[in-house]
C-alpha positions as CSV (number, residue, x, y, z in Angstrom):
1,X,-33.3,-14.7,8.1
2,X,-33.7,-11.3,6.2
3,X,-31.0,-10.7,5.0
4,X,-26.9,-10.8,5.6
5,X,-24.4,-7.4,4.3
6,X,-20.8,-7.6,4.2
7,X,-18.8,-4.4,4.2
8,X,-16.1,-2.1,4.7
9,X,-14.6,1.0,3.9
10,X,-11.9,1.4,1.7
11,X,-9.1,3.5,1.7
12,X,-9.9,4.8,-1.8
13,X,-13.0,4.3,-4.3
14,X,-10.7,2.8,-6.8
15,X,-9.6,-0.4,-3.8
16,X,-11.8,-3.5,-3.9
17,X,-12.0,-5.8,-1.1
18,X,-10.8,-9.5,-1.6
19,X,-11.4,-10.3,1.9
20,X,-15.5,-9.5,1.2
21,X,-15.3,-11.5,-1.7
22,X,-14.4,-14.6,-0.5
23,X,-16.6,-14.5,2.6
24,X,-19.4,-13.8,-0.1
25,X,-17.8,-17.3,-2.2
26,X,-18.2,-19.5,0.8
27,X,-21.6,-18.8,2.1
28,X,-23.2,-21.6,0.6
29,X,-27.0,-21.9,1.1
30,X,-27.0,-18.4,2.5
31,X,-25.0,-17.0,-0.9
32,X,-28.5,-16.1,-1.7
33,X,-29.5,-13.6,1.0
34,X,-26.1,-12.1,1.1
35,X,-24.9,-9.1,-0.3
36,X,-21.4,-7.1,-0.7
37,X,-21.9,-3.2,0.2
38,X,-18.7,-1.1,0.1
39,X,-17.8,2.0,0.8
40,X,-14.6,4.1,1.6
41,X,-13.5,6.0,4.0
42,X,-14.2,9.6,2.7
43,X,-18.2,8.7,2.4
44,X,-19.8,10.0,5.4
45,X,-20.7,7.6,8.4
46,X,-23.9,8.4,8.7
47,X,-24.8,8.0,5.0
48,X,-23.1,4.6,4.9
49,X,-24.9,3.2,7.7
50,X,-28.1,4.4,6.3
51,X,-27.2,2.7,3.3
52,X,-26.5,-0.5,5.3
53,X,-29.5,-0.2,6.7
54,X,-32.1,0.2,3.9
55,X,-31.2,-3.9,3.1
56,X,-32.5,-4.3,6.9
57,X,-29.8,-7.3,7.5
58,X,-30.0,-9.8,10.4
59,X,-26.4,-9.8,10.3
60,X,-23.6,-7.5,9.4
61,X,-20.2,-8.3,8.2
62,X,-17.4,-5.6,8.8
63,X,-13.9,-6.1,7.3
64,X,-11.8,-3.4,10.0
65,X,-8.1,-2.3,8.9
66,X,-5.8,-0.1,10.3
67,X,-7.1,2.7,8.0
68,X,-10.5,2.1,8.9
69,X,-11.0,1.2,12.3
70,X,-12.0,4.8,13.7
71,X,-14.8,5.3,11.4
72,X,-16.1,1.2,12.0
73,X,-16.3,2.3,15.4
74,X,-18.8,5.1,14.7
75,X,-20.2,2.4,12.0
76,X,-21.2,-0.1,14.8
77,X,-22.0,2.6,17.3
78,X,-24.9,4.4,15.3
79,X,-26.2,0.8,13.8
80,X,-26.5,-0.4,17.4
81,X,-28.0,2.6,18.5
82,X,-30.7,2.9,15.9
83,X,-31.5,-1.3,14.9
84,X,-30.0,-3.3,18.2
85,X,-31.3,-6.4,16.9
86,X,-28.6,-6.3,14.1
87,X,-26.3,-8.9,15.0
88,X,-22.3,-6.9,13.8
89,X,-19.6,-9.2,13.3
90,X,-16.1,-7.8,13.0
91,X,-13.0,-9.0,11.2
92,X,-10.0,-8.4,9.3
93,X,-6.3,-7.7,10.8
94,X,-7.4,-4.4,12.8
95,X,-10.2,-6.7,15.0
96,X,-7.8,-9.8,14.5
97,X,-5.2,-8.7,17.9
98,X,-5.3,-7.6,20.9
99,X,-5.2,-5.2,22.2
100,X,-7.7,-3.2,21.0
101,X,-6.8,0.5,21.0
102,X,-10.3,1.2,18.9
103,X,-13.3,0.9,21.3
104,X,-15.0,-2.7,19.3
105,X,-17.1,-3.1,22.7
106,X,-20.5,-3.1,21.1
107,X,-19.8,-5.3,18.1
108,X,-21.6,-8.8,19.1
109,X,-18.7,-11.1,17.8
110,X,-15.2,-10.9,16.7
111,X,-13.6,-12.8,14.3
112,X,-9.7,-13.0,14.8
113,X,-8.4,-15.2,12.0
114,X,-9.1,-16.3,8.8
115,X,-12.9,-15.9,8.1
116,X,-13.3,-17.4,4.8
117,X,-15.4,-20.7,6.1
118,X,-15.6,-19.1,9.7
119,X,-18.7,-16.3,9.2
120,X,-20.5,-18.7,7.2
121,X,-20.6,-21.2,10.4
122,X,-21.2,-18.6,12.8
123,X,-24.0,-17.3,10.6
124,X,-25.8,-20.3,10.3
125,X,-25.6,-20.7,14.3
126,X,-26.8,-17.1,14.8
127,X,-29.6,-18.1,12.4
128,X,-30.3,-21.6,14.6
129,X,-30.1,-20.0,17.5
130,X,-27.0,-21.6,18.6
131,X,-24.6,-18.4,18.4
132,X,-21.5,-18.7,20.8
133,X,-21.6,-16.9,24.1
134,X,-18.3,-15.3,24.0
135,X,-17.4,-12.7,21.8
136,X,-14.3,-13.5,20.5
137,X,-14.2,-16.8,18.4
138,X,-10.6,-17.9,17.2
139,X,-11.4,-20.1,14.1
140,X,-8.5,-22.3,12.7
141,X,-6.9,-21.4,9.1
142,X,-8.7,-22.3,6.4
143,X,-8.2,-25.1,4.1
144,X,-6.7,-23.2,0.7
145,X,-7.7,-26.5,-1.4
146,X,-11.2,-26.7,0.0
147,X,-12.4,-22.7,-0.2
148,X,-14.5,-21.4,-2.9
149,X,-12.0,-18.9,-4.7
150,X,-13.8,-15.0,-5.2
151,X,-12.9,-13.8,-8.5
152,X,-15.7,-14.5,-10.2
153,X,-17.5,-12.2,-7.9
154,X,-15.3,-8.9,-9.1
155,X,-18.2,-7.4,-10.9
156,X,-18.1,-5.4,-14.5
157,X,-17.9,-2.2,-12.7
158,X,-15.1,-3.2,-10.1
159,X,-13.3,-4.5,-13.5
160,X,-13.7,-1.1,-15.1
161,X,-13.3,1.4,-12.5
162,X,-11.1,-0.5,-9.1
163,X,-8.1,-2.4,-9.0
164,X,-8.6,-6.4,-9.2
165,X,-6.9,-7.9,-5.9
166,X,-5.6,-11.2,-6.3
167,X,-3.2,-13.1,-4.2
168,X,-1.2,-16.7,-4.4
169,X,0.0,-17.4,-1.2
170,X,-0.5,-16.8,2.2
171,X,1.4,-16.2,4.9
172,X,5.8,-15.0,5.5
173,X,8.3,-17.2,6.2
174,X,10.2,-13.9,8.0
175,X,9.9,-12.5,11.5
176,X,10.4,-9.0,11.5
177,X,8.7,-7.5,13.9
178,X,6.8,-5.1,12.8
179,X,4.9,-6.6,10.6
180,X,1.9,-8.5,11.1
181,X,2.8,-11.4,8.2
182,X,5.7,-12.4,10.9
183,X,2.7,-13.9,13.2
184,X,1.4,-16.7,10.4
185,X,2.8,-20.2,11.7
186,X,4.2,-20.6,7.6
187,X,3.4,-20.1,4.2
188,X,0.6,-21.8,2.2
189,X,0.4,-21.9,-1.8
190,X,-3.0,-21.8,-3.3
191,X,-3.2,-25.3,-6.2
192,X,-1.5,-23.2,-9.0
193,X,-3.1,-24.7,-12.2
194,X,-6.3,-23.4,-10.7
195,X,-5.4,-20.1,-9.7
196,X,-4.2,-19.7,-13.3
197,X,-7.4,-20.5,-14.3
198,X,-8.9,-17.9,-12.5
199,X,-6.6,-15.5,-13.9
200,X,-7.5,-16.4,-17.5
201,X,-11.3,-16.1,-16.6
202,X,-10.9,-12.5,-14.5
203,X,-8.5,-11.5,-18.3
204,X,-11.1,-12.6,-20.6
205,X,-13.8,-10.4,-18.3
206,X,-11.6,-7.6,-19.4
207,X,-9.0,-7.4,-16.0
208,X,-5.7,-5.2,-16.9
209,X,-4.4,-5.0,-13.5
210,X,-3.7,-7.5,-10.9
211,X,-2.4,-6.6,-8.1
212,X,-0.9,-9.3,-5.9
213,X,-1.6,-9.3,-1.9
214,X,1.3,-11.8,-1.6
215,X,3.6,-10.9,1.3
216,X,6.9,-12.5,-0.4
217,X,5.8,-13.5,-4.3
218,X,9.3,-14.3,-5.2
219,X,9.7,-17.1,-2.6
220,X,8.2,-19.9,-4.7
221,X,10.1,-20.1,-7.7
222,X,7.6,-22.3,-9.2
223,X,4.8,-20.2,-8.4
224,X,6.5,-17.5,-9.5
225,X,7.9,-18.2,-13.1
226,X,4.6,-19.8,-13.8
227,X,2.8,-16.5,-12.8
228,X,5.0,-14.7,-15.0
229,X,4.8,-16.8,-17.8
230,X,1.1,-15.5,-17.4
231,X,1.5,-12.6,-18.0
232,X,4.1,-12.7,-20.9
233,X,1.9,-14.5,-23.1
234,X,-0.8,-12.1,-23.3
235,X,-0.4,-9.0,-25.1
236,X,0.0,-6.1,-23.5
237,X,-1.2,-3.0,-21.8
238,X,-1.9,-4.9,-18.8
239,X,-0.6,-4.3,-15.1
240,X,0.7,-6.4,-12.5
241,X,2.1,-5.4,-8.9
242,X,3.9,-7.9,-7.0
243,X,5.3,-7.7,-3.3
244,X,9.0,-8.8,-3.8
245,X,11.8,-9.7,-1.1
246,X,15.0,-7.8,-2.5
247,X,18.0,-10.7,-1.8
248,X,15.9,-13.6,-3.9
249,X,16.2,-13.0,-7.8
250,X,17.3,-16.7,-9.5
251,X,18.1,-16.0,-12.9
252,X,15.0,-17.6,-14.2
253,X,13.0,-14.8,-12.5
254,X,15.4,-12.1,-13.7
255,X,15.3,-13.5,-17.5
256,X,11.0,-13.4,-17.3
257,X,11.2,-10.0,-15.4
258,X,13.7,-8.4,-18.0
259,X,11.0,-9.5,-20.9
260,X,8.0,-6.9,-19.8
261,X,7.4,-4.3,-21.3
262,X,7.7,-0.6,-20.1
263,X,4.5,0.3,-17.3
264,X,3.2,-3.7,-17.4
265,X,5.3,-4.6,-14.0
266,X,5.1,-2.8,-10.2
267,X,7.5,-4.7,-7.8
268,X,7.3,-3.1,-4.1
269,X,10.4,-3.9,-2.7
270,X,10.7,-4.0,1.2
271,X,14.1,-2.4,2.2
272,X,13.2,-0.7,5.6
273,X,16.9,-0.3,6.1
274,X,20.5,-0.9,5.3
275,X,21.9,-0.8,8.4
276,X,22.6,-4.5,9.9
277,X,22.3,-3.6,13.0
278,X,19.2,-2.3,13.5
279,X,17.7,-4.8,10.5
280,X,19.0,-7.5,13.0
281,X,17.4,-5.7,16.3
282,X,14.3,-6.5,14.3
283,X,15.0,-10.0,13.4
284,X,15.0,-8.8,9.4
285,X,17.1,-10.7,7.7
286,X,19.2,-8.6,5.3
287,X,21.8,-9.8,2.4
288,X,23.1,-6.5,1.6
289,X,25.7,-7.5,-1.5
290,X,22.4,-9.4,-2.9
291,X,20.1,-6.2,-2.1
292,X,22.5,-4.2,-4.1
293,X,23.1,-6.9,-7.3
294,X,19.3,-6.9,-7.3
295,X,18.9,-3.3,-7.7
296,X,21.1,-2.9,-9.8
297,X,19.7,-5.4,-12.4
298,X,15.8,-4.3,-12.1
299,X,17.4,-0.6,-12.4
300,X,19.3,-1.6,-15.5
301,X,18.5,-4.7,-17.2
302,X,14.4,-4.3,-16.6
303,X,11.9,-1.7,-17.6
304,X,10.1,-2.6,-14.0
305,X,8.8,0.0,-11.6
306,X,10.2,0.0,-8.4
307,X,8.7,1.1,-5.2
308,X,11.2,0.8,-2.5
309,X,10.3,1.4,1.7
310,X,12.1,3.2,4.1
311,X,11.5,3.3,7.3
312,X,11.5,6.2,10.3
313,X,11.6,4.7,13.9
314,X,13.1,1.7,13.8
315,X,14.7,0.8,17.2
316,X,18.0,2.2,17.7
317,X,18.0,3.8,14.7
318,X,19.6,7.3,14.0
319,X,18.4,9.9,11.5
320,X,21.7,9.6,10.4
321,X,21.7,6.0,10.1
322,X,18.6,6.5,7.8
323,X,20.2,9.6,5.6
324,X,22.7,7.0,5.2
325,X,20.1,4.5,3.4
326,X,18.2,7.1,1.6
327,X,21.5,8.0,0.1
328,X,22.8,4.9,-0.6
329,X,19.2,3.9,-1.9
330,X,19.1,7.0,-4.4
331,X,22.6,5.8,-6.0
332,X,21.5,2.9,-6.6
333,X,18.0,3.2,-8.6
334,X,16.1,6.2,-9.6
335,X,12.8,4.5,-8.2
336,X,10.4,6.0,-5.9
337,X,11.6,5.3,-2.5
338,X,8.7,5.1,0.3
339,X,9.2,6.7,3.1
340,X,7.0,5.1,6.1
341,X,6.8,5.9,9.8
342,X,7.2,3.0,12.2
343,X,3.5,1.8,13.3
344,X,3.6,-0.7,16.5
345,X,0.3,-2.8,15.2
346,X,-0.9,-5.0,18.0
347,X,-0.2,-8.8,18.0
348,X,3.6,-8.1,16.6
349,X,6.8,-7.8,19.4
350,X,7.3,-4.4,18.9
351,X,7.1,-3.7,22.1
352,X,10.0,-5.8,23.5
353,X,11.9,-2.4,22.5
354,X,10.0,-0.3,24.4
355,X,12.1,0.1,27.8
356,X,14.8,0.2,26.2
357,X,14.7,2.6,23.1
358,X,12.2,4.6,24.6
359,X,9.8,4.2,22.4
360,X,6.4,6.3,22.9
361,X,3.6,5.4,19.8
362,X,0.1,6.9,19.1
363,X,-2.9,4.5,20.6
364,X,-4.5,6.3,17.5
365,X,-4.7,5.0,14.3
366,X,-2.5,4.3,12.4
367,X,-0.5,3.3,15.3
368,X,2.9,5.3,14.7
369,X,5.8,6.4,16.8
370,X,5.9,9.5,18.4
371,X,9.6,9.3,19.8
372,X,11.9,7.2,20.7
373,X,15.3,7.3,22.5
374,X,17.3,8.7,19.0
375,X,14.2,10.8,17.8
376,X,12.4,13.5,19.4
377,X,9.0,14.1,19.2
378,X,9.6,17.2,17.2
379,X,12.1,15.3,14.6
380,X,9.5,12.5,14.1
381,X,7.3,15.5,12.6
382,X,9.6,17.2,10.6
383,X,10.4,13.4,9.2
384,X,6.7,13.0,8.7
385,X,6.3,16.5,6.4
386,X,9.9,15.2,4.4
387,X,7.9,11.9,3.5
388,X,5.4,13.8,2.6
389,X,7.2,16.6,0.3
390,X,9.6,13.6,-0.8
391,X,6.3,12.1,-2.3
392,X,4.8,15.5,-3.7
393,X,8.3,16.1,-5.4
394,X,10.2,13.1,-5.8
395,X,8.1,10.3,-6.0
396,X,5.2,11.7,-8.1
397,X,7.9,12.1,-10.9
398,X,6.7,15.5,-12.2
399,X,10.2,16.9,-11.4
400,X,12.6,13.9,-12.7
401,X,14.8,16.4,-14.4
402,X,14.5,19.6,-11.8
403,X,15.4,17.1,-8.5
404,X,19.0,16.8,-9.1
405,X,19.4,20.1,-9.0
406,X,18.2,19.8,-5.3
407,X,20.0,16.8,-4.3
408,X,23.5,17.9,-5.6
409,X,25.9,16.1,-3.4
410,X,23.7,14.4,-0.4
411,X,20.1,13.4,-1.1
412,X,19.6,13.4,2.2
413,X,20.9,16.5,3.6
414,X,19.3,18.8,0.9
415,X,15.8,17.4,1.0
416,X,15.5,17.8,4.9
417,X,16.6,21.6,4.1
418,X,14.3,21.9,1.2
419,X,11.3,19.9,3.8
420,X,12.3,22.6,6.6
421,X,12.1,25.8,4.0
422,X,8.6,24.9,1.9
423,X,6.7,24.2,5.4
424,X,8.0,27.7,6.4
425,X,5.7,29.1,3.1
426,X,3.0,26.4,3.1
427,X,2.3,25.5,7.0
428,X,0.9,22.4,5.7
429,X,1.4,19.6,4.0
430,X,-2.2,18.8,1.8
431,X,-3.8,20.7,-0.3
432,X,-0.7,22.3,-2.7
433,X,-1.5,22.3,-6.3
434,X,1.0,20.9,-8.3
435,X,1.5,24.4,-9.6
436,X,2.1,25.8,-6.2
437,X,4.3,23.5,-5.5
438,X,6.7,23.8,-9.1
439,X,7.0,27.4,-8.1
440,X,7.9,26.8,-4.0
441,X,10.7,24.1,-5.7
442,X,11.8,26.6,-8.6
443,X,11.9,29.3,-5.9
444,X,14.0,27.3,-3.7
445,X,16.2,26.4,-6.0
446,X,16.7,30.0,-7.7
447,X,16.8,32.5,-4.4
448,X,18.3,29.9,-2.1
449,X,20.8,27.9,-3.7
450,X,20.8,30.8,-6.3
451,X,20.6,28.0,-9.5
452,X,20.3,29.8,-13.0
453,X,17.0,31.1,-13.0
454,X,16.7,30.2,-16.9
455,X,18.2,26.8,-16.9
456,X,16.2,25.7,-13.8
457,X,13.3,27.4,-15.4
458,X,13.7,25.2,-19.2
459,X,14.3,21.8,-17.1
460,X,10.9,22.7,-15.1
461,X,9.2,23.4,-18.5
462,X,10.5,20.2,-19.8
463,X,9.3,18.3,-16.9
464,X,5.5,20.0,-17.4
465,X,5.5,18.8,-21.2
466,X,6.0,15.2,-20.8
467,X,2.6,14.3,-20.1
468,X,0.8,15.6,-23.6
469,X,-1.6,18.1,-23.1
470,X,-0.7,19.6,-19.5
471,X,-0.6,23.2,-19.1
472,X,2.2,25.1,-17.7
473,X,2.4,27.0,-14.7
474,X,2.0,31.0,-15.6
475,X,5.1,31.8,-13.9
476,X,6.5,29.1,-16.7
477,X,5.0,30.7,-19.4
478,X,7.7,33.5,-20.7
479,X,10.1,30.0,-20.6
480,X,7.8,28.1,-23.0
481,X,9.2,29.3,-26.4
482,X,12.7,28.6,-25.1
483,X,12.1,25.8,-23.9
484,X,14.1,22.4,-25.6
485,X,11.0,20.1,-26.0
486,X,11.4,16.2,-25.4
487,X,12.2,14.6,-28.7
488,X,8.6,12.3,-27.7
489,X,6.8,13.2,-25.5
490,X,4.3,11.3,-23.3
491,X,1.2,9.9,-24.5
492,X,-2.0,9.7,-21.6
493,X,-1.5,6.1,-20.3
494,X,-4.5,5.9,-18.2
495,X,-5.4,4.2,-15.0
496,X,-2.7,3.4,-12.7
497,X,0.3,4.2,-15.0
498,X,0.3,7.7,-15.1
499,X,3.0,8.0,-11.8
500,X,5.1,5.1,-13.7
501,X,5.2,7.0,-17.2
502,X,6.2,9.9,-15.7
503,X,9.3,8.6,-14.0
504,X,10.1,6.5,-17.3
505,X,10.3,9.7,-19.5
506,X,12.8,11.2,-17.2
């Protein structure tokens, strides 16, 4: 055998793939002939499967995600066309369930499971001669005590430049149905004195930031505190982002979470809503006076980043229902709030709600809804540009001071006005310099809610000089001598903490 590649394309050059990593650890005698290739998804196809090609592989290994699935279908099509003879094997959650809504036809098999020992075996029957007739192989979930563990394969330059992915557990013990974690039979622990181990090698390689793929991290209270205790005894700046349920805080995790330090912690908190109801219609399971003593405390007794999801779509849901939680979600915290529209993935129950809340989704990556029974088709894309403004203005936390001058006395109400107005002027929602957009919000807030054009002005100016170093706006300039200057101001914090220091100085 020549030679085997595993790819995929990332969302972003600075994402690393865990999932190539540890077919890569577990390839045994063919660990010598293999080779990791990655690419993302703003490369050109072409170019990447040139690329691909120059290393001449017997066999290629794609990881396919939601984000990616369009462009691995090209990927596959071109290879096929131009080298036939290279045998494409597909995996990863996009290739894991049917049905497929991406054309995968010409890929030669498809792994839907965990492929950690899986392409390994199948590789070393393509190479005997022995490969399985059917294209779809099913392999059963691997053995966490028996795989080899990838993260001695994150390289110098992944450590400098990408985020480290590591993860602890596997699996949800929840059901809600939109969410592809809701399928695993349960949740498996990887042994934690040697995942700790692994931790202390990737940290004296140099990793600052892990970032956890753990569905619910907090579950496991002894996984959890020991994780922590981690990360306390090393000296900081480091970064590490955890996937948190909201109704599960013990108070040892809340004493070891109150300890970090400012920009060290990232806990994305899954809310989707507040409404009981609906979170019921979904089989999410929602302690709301827990949700809200939670909250409170990471708000007020931690210096942890929050990143808390909404979502758009759900079944039965109103738009008032979800003003409702964006409101009551803004009172609460001053975090960013993410603002998702409802994808139906295939393999989850979505669709039981079809028939009867009308619900219509793209078959086009990424999957979302189009309307439903409670949303019109035109509603879901003025909800898409307000997640998208909410993130330029909001949640990017270059106006902390300027946005409660928009929200005044319903968060809700005023952004979807504010969403409706700047569209008017922009007729898109990419490509708006952060300039262009301080001047559409100070506009806003001066000729239609007719704010003090000085005061809104000195808060905007304010906002600009928190970060050390970044020029103002010109139509800020004639407010610059006036303006009352942070008593600190922002030093550059690099990497990944830029969007957290931001929202801290506020």
């Amino acid at each position: 055998m020549n030679s085997i590649v595993l790819t995929t394309l990332n969302s972003r050059f600075s994402h690393t793939s865990i999932g190539l990593r540890y077919l890569y650890a577990n390839m045994q005698d063919l660990q010598e002939i293999t080779h990791i290739q990655e690419y993302s998804i703003n490369d050109n196809v072409q170019s990447i499967a040139e690329g691909i090609l120059d290393s001449s592989p017997d066999i290629l290994g794609i990881g396919v995600y939601i984000w990616n699935a369009t462009q691995v279908h090209e990927l596959i099509t071109i290879i096929k066309n131009v080298s036939p003879k290279t045998v494409i094997v597909l995996g990863g959650p996009e290739a894991s369930y049917t049905p497929f809504r991406v054309d995968f036809s010409k890929a030669d098999f498809i792994l839907q499971g965990e492929g950690d020992v899986a392409f390994y075996n199948l590789c070393k029957e393509v190479q005997n001669n022995a490969a399985p007739t059917e294209q779809i192989i099913r392999p059963v979930m691997a053995d966490l005590s028996k795989i080899a563990r990838p993260y001695v394969y994150y390289t110098d330059d992944d450590i400098a430049n990408r985020y480290i992915y590591v993860e602890a557990s596997r699996g949800c013990p929840f059901l809600c149905e939109f969410c592809l974690s809701s399928i695993d039979e349960k949740v498996r622990n990887f042994e934690l004195d040697t995942l700790l181990e692994d931790f202390e090698m990737l940290w004296q390689k140099g990793v600052r930031n892990y970032k956890f793929i753990d569905r619910t991290f907090n579950l496991n209270m002894r996984f959890a505190n020991k994780i922590l205790d981690f990360f306390l005894s090393k000296e900081p700046p480091y970064f590490a982002h955890f996937e948190v349920i909201p109704d599960h805080f013990p108070d040892s995790i809340k004493e070891k979470i109150a300890k970090f330090p400012a920009g060290s912690l990232q806990l994305e908190v899954g809310i989707q809503t507040l409404n009981l109801e609906i979170a019921e219609g979904i089989n999410r399971p929602l302690k709301l006076n827990k949700i809200r003593e939670n909250i409170n405390f990471l708000e007020n007794d931690t210096k942890a980043h929050m990143h808390l999801d909404l979502l758009v779509g759900l079944p039965g849901e109103s738009l008032e229902s979800f003003g409702k939680n964006l409101n009551e979600l803004t009172s609460m915290t001053d975090a960013e709030i993410q603002i998702g529209i409802l994808k139906k993935l295939s393999g989850t129950t979505l669709s039981r709600h079809d028939e009867i809340h009308g619900m219509v989704y793209s078959n086009i990556p990424p999957y979302d809804i189009l309307q439903n029974n409670n949303l019109e088709f035109k509603e879901i894309q003025k909800m898409k540009r307000f997640s998208r403004f909410w993130d330029l203005t909001y949640n990017s936390g270059n106006f902390v001071l300027v946005m409660p001058l928009l929200f005044q006395d319903d968060v809700f109400k005023n952004f979807y006005a504010f969403s409706e107005w700047i569209y008017t002027q922009t007729a898109s929602t990419w490509k708006i310099s952060l300039d262009r957009l301080a001047k559409l919000l100070y506009e806003y807030l001066t000729q239609v809610h007719h704010l003090n054009a000085e005061e809104t002005a000195l808060l905007m100016v304010r906002d600009f000089t928190k970060i050390e170093g970044r020029k103002l706006p010109v139509f800020l300039r004639a407010y610059e001598r006036a303006q009352i200057r942070l008593s600190q101001q922002v030093e550059g914090t690099g990497g990944q903490n830029k969007r957290q220091a931001r929202h801290e100085s506020g």
